[in-house]
C-alpha positions in Angstrom: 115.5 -82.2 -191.8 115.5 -79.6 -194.6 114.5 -76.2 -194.4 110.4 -77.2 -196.2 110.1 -80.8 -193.8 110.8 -78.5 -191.0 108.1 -75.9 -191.7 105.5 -78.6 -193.0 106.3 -80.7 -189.5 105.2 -77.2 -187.8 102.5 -76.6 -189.5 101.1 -80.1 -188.8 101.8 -79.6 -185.0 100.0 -76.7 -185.3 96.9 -77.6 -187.1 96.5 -81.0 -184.7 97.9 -79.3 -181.9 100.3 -81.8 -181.0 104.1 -82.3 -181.5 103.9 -86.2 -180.9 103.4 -87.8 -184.4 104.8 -89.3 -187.5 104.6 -88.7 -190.9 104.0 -91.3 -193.6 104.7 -90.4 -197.2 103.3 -91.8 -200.3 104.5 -89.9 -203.5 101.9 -90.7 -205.9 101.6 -91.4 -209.5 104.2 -89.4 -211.7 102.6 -86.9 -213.5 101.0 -83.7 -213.9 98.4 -84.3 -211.6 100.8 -86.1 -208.8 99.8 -85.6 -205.5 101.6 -86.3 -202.1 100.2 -87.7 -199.2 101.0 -87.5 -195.9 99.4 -89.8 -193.3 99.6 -87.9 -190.0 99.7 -90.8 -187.3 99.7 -90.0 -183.4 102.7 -91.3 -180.9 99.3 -93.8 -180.1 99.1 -95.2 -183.7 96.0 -93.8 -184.5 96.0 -92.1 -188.2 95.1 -88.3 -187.0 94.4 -87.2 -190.8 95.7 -86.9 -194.0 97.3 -83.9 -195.6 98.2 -83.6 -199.8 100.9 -81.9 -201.5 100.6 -80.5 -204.6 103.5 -78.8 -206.6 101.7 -78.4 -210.1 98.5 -76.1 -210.6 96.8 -79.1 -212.1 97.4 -80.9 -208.9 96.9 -78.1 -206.5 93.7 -77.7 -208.5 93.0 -81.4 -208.0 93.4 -80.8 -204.2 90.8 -78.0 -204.1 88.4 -80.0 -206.0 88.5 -83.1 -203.2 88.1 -80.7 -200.6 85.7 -79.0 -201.7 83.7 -82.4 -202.3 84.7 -84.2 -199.3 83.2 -81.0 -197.1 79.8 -81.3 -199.3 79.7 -85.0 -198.3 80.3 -84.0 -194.9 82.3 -87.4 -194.4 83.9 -85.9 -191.3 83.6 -82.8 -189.5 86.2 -80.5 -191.5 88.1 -80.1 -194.6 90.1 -77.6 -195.9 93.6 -76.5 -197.7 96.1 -74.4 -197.8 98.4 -73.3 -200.4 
């Protein structure tokens, strides 16, 4: 595992407080705006969350936008990003 799966496998155990899970990755649409998602799924098979990568400040600014909108709707209990 390289030196950035390592530290984004961490920071998921910490944020879910848990070390038993997988990570699915889809790499999204090429592109300025490309996003990658990582499906967080628990050593039962339930999906935990989602977490999104963004390496471009059009996608990192894409990010911030669907947070911010997705904590407005209030479609589950908390949101948020970081950088």
């Amino acid at each position: 595992m390289t030196d950035k799966a390592t530290l984004f496998k961490k920071c998921i155990a910490a944020i879910f407080q848990r070390d038993d899970f997988v990570i699915a990755i889809s790499t999204g649409t090429p592109g300025p705006f490309r996003k990658i998602t990582a499906m967080i799924i628990g050593s039962d098979g339930k999906v935990l969350g989602y977490a999104k990568i963004g390496e471009t400040p059009l996608a990192i600014q894409g990010i911030h936008s669907e947070v911010r909108i997705l904590n407005q709707k209030r479609f589950v209990s908390k949101f948020f990003c970081l950088v």
